[in-house]
N, CA, C, O and CB atoms as a CASP TS submission, in Angstrom:
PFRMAT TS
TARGET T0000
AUTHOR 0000-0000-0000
METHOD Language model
MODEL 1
PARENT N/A
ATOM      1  N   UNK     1       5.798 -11.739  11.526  1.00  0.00           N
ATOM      2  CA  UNK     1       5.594 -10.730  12.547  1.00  0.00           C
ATOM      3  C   UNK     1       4.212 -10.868  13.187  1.00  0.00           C
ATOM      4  O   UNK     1       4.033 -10.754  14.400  1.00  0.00           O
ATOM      5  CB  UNK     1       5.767  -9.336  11.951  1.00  0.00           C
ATOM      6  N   UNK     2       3.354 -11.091  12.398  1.00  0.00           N
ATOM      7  CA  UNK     2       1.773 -11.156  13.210  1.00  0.00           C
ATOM      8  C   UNK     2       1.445 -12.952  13.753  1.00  0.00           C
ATOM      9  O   UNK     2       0.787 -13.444  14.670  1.00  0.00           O
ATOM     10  CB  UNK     2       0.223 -10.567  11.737  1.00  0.00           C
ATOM     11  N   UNK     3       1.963 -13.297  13.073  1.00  0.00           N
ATOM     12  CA  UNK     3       2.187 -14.684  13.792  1.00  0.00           C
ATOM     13  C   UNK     3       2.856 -14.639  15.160  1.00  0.00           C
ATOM     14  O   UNK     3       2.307 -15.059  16.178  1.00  0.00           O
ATOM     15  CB  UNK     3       3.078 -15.598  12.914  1.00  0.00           C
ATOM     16  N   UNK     4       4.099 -14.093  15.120  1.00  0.00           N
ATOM     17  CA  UNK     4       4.822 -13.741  16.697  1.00  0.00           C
ATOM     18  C   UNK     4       3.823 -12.908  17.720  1.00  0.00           C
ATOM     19  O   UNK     4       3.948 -13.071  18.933  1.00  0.00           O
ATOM     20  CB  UNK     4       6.329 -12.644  16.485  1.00  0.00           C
ATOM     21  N   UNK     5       2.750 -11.939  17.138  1.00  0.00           N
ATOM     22  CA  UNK     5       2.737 -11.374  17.976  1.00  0.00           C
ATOM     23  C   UNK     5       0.964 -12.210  18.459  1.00  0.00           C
ATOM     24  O   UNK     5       0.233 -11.888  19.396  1.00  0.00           O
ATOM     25  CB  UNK     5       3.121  -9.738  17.600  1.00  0.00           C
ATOM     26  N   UNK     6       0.782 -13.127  17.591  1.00  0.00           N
ATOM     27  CA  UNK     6      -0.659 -14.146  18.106  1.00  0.00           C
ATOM     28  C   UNK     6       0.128 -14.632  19.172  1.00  0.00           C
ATOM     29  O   UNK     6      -0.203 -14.236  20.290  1.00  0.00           O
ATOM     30  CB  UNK     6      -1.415 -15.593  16.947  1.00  0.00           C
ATOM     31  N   UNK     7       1.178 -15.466  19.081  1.00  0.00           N
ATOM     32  CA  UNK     7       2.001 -16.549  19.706  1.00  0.00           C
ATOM     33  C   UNK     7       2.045 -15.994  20.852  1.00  0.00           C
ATOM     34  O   UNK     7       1.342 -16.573  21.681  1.00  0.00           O
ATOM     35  CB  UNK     7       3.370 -16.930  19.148  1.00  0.00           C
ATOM     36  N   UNK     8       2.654 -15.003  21.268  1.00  0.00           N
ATOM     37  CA  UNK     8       2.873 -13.904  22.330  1.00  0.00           C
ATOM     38  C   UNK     8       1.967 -13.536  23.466  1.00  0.00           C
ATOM     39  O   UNK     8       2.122 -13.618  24.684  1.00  0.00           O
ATOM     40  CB  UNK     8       2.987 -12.772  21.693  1.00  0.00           C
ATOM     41  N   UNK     9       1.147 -13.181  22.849  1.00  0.00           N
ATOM     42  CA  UNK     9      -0.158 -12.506  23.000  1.00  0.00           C
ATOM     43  C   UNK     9      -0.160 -11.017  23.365  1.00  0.00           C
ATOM     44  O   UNK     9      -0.706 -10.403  24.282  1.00  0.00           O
ATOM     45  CB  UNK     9      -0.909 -13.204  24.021  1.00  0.00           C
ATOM     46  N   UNK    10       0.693 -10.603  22.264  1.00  0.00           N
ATOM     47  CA  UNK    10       1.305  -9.262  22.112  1.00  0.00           C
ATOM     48  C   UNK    10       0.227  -7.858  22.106  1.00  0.00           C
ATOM     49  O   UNK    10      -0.881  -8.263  22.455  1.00  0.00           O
ATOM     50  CB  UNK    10       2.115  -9.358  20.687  1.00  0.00           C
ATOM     51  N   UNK    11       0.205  -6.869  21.921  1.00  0.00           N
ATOM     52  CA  UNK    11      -0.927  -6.142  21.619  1.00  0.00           C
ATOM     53  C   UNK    11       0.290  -4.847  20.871  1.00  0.00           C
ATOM     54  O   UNK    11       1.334  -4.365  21.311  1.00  0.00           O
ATOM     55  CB  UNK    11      -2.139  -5.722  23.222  1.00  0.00           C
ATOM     56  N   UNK    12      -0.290  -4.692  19.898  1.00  0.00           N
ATOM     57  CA  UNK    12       0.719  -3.206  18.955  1.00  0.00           C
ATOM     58  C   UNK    12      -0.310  -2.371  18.294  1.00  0.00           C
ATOM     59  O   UNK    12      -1.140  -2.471  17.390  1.00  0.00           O
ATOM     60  CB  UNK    12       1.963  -3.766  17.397  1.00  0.00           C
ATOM     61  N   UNK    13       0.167  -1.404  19.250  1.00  0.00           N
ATOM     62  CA  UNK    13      -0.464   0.282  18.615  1.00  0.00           C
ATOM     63  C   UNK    13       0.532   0.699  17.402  1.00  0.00           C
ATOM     64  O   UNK    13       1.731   0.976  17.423  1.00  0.00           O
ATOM     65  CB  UNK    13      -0.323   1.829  20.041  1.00  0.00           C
ATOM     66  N   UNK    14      -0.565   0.633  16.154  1.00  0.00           N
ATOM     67  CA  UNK    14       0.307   1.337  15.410  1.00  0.00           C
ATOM     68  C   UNK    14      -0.462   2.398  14.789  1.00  0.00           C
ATOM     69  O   UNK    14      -1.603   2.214  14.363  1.00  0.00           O
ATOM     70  CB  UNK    14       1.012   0.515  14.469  1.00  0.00           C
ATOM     71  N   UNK    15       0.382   3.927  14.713  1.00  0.00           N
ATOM     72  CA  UNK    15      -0.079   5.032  14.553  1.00  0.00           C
ATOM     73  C   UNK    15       0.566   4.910  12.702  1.00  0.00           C
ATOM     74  O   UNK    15       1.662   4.561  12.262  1.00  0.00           O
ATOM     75  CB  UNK    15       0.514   6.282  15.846  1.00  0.00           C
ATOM     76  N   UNK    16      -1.013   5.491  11.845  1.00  0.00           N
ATOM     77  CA  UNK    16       0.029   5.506  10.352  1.00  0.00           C
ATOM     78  C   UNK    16      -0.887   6.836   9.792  1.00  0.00           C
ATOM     79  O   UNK    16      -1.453   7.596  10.578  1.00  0.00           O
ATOM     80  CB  UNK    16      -0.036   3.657   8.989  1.00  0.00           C
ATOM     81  N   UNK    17      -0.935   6.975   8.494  1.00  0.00           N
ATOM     82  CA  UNK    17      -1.801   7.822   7.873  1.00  0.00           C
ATOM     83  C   UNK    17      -2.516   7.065   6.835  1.00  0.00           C
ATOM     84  O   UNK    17      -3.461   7.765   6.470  1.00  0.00           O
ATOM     85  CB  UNK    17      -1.120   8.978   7.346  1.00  0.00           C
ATOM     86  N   UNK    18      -2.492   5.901   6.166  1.00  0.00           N
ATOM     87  CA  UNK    18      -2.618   5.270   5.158  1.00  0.00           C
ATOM     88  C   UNK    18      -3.808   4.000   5.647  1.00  0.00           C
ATOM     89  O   UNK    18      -3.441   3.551   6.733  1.00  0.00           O
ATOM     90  CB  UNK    18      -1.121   4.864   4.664  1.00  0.00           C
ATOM     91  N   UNK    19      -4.707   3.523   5.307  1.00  0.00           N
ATOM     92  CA  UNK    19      -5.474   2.923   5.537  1.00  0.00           C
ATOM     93  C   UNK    19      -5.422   1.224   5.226  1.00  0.00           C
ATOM     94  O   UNK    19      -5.952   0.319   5.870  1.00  0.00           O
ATOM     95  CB  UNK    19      -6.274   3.633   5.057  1.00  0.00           C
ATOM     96  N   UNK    20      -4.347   1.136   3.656  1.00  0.00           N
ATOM     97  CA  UNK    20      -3.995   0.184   2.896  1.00  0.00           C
ATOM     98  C   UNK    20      -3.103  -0.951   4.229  1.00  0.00           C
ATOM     99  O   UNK    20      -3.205  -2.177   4.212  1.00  0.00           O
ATOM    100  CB  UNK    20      -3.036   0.925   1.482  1.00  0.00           C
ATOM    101  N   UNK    21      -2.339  -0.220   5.201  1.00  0.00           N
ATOM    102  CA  UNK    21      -1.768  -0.759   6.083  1.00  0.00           C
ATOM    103  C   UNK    21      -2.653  -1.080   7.223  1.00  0.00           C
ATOM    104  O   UNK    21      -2.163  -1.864   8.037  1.00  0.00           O
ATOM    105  CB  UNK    21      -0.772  -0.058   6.353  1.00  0.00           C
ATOM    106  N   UNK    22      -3.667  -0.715   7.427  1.00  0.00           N
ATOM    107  CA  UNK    22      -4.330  -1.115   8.636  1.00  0.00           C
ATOM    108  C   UNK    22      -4.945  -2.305   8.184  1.00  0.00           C
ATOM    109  O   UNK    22      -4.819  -3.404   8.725  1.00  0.00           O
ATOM    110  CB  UNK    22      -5.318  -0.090   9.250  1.00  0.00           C
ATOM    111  N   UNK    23      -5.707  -2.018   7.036  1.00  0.00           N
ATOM    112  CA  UNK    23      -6.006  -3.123   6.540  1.00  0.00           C
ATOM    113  C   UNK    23      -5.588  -4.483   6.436  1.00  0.00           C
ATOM    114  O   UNK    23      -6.462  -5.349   6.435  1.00  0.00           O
ATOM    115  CB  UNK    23      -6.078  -2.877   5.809  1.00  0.00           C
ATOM    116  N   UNK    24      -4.104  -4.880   6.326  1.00  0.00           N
ATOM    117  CA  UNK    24      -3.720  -5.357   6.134  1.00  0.00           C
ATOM    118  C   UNK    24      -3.234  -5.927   7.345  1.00  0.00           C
ATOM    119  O   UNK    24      -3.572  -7.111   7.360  1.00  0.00           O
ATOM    120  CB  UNK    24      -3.364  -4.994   5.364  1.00  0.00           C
ATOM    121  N   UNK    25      -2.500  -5.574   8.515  1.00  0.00           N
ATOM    122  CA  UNK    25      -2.497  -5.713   9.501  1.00  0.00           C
ATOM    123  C   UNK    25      -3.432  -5.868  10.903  1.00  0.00           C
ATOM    124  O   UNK    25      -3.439  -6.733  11.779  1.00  0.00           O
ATOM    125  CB  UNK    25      -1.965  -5.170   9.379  1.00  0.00           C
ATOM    126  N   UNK    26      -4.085  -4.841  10.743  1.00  0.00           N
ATOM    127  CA  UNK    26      -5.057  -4.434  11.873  1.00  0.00           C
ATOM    128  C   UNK    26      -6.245  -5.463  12.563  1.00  0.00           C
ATOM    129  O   UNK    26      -6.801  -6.195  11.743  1.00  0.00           O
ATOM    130  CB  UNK    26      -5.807  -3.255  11.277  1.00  0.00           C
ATOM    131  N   UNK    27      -6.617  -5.570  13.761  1.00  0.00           N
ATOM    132  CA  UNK    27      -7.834  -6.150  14.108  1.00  0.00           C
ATOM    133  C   UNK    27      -9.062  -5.225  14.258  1.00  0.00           C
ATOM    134  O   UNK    27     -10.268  -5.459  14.174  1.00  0.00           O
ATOM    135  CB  UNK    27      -7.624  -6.838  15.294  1.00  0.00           C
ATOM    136  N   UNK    28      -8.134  -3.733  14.590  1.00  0.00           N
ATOM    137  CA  UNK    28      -9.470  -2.690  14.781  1.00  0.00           C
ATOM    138  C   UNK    28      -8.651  -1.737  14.369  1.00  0.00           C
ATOM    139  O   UNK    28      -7.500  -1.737  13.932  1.00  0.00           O
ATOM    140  CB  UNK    28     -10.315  -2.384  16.352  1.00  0.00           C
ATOM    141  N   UNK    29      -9.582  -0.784  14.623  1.00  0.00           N
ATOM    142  CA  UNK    29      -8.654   0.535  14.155  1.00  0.00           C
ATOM    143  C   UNK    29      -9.524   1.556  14.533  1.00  0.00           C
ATOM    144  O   UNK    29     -10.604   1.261  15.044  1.00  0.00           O
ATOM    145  CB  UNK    29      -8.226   0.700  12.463  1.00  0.00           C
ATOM    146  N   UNK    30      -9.163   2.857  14.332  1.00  0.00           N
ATOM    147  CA  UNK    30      -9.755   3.816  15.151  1.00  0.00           C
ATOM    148  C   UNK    30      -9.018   4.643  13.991  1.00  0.00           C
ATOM    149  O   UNK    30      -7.925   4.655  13.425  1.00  0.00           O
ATOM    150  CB  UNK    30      -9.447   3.961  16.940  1.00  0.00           C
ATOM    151  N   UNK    31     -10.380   5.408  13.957  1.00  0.00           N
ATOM    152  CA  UNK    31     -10.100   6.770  12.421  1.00  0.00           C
ATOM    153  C   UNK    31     -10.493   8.251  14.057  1.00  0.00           C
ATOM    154  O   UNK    31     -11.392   8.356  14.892  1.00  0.00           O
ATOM    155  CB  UNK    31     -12.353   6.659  10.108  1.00  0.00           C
ATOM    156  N   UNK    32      -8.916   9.264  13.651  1.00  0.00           N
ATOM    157  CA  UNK    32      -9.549  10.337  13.947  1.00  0.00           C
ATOM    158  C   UNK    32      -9.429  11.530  12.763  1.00  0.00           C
ATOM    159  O   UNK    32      -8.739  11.522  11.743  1.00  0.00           O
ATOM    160  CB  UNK    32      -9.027  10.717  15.270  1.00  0.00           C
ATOM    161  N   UNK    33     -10.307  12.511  13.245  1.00  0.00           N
ATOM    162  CA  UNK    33     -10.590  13.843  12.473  1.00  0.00           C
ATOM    163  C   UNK    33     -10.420  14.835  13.514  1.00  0.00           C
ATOM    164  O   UNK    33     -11.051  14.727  14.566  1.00  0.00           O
ATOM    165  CB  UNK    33     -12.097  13.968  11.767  1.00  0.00           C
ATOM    166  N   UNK    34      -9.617  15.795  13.306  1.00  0.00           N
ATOM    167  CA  UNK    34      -9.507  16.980  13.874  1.00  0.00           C
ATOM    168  C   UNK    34      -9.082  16.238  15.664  1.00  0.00           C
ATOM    169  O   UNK    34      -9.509  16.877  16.626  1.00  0.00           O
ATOM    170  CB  UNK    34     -11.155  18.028  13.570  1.00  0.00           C
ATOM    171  N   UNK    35      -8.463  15.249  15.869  1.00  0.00           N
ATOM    172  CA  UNK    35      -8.259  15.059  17.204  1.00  0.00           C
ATOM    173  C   UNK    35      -9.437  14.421  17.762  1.00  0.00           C
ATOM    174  O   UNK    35      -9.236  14.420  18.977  1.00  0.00           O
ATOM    175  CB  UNK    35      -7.940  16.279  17.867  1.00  0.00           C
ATOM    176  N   UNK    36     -10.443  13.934  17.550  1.00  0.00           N
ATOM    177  CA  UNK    36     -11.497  13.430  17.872  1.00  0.00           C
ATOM    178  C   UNK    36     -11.542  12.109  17.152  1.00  0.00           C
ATOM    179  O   UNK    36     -11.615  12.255  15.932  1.00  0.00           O
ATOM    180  CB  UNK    36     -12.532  14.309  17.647  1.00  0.00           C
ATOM    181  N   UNK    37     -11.515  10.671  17.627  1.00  0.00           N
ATOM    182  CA  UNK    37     -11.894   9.675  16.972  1.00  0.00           C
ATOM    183  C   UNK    37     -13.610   9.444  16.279  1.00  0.00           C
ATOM    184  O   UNK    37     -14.583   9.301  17.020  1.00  0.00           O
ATOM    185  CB  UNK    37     -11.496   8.734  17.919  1.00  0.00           C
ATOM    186  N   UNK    38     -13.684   9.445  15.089  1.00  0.00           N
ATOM    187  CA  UNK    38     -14.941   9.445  14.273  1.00  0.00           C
ATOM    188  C   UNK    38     -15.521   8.179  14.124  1.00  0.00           C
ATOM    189  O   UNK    38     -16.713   8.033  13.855  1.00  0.00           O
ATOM    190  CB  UNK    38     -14.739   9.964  12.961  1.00  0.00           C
ATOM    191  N   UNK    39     -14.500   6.987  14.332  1.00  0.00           N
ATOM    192  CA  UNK    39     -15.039   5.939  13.892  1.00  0.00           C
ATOM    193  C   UNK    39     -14.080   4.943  14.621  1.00  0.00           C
ATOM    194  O   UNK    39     -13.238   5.469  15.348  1.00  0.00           O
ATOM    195  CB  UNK    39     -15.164   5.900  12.350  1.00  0.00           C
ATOM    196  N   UNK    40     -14.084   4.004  14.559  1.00  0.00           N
ATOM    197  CA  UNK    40     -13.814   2.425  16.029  1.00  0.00           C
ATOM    198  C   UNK    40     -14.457   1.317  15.526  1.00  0.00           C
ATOM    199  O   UNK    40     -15.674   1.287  15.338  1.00  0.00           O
ATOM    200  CB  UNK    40     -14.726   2.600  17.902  1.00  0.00           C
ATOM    201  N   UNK    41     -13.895   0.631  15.355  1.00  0.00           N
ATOM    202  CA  UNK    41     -14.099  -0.779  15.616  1.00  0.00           C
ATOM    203  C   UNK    41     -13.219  -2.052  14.948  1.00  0.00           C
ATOM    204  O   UNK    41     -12.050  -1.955  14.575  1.00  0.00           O
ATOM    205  CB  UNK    41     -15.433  -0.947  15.250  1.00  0.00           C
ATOM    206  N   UNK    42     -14.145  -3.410  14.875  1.00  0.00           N
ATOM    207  CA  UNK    42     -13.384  -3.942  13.695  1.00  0.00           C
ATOM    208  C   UNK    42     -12.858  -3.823  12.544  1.00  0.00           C
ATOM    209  O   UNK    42     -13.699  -3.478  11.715  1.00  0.00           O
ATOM    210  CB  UNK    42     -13.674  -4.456  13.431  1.00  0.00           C
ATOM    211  N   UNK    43     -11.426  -4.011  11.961  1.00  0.00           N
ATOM    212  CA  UNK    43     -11.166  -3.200  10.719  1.00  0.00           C
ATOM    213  C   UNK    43     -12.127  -3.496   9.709  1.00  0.00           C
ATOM    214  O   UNK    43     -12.735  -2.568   9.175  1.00  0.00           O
ATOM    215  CB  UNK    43      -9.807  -3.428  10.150  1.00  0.00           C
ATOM    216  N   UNK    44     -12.332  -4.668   9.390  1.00  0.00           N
ATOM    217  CA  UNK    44     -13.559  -4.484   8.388  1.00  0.00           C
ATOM    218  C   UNK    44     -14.977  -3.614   8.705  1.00  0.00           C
ATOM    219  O   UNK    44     -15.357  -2.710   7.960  1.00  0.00           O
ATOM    220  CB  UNK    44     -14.032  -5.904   8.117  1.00  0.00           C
ATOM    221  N   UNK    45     -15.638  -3.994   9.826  1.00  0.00           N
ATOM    222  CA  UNK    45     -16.565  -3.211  10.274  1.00  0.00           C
ATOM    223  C   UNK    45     -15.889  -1.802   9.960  1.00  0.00           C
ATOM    224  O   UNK    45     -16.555  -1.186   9.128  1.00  0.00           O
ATOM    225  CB  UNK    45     -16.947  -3.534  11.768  1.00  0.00           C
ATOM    226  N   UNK    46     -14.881  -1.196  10.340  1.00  0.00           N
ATOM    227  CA  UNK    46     -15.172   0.294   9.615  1.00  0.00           C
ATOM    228  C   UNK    46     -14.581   0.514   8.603  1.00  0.00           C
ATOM    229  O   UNK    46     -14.785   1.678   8.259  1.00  0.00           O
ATOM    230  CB  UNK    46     -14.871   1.443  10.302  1.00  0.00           C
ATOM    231  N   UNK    47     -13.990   0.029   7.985  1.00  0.00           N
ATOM    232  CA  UNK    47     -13.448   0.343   6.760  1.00  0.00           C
ATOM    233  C   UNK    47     -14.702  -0.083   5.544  1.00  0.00           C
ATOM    234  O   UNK    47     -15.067   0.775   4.740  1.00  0.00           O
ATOM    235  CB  UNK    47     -11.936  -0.528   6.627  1.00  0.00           C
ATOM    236  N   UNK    48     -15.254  -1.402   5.529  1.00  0.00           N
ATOM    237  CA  UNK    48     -16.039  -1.080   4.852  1.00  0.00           C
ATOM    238  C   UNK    48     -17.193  -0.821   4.672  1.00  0.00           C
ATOM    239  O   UNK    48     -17.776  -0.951   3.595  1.00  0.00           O
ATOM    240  CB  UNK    48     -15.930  -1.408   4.467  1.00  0.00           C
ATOM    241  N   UNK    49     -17.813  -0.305   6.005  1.00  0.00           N
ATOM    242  CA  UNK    49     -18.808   0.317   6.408  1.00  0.00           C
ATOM    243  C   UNK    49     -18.607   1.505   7.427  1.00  0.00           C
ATOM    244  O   UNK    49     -18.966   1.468   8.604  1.00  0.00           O
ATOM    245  CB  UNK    49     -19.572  -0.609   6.849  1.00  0.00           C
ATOM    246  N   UNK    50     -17.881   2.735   6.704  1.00  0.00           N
ATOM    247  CA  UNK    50     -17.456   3.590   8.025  1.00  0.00           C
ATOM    248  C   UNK    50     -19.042   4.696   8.274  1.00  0.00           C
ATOM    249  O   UNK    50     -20.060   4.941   7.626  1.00  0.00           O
ATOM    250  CB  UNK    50     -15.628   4.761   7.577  1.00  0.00           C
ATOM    251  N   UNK    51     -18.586   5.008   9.295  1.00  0.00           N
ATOM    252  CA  UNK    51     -20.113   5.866   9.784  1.00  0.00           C
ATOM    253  C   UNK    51     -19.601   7.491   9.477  1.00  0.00           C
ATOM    254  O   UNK    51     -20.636   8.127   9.274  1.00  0.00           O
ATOM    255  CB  UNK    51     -20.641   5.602  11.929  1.00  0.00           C
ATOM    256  N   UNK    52     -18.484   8.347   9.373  1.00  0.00           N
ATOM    257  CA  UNK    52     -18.005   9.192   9.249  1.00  0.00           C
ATOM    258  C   UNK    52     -17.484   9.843   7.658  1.00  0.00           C
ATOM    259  O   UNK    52     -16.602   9.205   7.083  1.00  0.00           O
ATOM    260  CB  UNK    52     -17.279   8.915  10.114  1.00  0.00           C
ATOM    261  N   UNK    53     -17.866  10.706   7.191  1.00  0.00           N
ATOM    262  CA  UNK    53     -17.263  10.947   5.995  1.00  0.00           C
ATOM    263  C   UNK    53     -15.965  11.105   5.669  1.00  0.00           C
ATOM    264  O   UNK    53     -15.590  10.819   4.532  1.00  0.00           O
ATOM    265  CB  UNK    53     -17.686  11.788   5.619  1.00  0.00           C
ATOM    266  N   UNK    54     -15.058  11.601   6.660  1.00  0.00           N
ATOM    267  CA  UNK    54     -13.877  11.581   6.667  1.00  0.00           C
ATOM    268  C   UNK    54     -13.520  10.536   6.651  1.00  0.00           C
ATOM    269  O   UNK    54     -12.422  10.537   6.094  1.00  0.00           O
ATOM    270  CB  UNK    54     -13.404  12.121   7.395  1.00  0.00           C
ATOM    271  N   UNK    55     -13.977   8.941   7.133  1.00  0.00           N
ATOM    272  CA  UNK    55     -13.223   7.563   7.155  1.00  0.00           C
ATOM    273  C   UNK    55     -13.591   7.126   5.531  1.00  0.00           C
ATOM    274  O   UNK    55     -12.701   6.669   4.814  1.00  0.00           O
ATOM    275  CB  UNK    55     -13.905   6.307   8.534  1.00  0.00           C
ATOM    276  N   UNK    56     -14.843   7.295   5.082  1.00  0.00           N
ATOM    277  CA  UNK    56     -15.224   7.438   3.670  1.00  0.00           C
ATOM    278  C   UNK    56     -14.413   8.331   2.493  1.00  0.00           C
ATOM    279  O   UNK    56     -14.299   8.111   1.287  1.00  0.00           O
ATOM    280  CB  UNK    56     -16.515   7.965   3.770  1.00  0.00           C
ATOM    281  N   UNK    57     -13.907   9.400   3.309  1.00  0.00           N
ATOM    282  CA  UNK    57     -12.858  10.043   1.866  1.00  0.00           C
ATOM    283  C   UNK    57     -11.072   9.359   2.118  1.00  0.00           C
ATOM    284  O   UNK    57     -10.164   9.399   1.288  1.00  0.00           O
ATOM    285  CB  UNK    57     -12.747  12.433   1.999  1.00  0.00           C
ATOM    286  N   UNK    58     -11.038   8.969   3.053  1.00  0.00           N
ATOM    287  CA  UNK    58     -10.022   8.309   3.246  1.00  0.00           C
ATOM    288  C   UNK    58     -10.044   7.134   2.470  1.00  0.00           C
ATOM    289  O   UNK    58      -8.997   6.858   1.884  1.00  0.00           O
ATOM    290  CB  UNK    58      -9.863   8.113   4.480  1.00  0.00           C
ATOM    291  N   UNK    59     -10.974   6.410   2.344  1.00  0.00           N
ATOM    292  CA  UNK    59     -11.094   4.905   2.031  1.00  0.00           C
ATOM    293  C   UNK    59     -10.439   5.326   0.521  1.00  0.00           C
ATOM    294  O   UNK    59      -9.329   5.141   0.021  1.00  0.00           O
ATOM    295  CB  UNK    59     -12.918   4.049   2.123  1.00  0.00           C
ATOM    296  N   UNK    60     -11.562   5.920   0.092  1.00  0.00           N
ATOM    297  CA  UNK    60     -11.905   6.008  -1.391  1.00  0.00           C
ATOM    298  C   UNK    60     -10.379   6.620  -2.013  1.00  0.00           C
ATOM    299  O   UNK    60     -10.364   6.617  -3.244  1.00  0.00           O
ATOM    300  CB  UNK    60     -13.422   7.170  -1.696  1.00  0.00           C
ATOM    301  N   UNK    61      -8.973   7.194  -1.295  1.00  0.00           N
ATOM    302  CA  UNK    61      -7.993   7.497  -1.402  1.00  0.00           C
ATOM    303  C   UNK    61      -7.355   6.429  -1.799  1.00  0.00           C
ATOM    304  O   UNK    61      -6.674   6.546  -2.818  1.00  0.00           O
ATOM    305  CB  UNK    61      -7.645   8.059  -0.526  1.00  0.00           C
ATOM    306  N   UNK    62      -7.391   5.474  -1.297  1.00  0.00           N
ATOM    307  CA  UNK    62      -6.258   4.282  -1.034  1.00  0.00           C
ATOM    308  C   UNK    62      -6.866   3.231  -2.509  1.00  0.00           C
ATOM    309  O   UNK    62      -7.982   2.748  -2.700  1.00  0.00           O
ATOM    310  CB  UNK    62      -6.471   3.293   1.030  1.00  0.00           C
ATOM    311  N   UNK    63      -5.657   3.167  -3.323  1.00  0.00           N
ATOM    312  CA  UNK    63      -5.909   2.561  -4.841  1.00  0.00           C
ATOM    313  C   UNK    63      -6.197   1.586  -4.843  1.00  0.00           C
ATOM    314  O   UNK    63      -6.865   1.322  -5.842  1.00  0.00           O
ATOM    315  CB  UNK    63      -5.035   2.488  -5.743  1.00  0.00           C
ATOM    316  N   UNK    64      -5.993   0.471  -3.940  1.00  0.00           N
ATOM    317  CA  UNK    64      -5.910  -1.034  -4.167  1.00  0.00           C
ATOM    318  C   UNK    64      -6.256  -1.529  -2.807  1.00  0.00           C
ATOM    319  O   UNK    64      -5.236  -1.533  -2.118  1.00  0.00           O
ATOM    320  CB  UNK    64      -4.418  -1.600  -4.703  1.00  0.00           C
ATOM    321  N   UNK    65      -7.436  -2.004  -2.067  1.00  0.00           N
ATOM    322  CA  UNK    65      -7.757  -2.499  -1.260  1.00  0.00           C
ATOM    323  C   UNK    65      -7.918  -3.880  -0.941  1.00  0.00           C
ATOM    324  O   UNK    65      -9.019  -4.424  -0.855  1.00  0.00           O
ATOM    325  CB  UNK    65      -8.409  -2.017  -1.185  1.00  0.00           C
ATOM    326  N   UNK    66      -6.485  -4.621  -0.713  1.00  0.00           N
ATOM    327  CA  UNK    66      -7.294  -6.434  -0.682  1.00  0.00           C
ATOM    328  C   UNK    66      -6.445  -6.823   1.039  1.00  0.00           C
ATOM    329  O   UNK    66      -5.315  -6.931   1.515  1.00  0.00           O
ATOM    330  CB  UNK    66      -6.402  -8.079  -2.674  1.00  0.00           C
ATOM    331  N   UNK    67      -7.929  -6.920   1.465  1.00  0.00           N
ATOM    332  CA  UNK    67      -7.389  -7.858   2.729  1.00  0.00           C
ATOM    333  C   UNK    67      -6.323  -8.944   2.525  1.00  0.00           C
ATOM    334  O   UNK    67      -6.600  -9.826   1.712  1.00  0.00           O
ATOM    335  CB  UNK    67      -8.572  -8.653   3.317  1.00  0.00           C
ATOM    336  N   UNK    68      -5.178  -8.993   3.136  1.00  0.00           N
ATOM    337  CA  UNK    68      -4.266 -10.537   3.201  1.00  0.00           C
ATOM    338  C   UNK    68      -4.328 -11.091   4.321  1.00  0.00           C
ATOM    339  O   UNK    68      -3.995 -10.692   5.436  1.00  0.00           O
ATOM    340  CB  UNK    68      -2.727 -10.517   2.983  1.00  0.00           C
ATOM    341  N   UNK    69      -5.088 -12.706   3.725  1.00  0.00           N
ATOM    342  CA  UNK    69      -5.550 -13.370   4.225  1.00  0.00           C
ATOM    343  C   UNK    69      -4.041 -13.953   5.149  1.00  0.00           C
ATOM    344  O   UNK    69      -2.990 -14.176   4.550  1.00  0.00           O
ATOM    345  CB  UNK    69      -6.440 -14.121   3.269  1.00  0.00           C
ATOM    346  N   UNK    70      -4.174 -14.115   6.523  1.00  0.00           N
ATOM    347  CA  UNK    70      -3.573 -14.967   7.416  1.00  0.00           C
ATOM    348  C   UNK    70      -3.170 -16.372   7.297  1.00  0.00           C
ATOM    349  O   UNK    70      -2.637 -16.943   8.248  1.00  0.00           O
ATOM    350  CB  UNK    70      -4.240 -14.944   8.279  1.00  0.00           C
TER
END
């Protein structure tokens, strides 16, 4: 699927609640709180350096964090 969508040159919004999936998928991502985005950017850039506490209590939720490698 992410191979098709390099090939393509596809672009997919995906809306989730879980972080373990962005991770895994994502090139960026965008954390909101209360309707307001808190945090943006590269998924690594915010996931493991988020600027917001809410992207920080989120993280620390999700049990098993391993990037899969492409």
């Amino acid at each position: 699927m992410l191979g098709f969508r390099v090939q393509r040159g596809l672009l997919t919004l995906v809306i989730n609640h879980g972080l373990g999936l962005a991770w895994n998928i994502a090139d960026r991502v965008a954390v909101m709180y209360r309707g307001e985005i808190v945090d943006l950017g590269a998924v690594e850039e915010v996931l493991l350096d988020p600027r917001h506490d809410y992207t920080r209590t989120l993280f620390v939720a999700v049990p098993s964090v391993e990037r899969r490698v492409a």
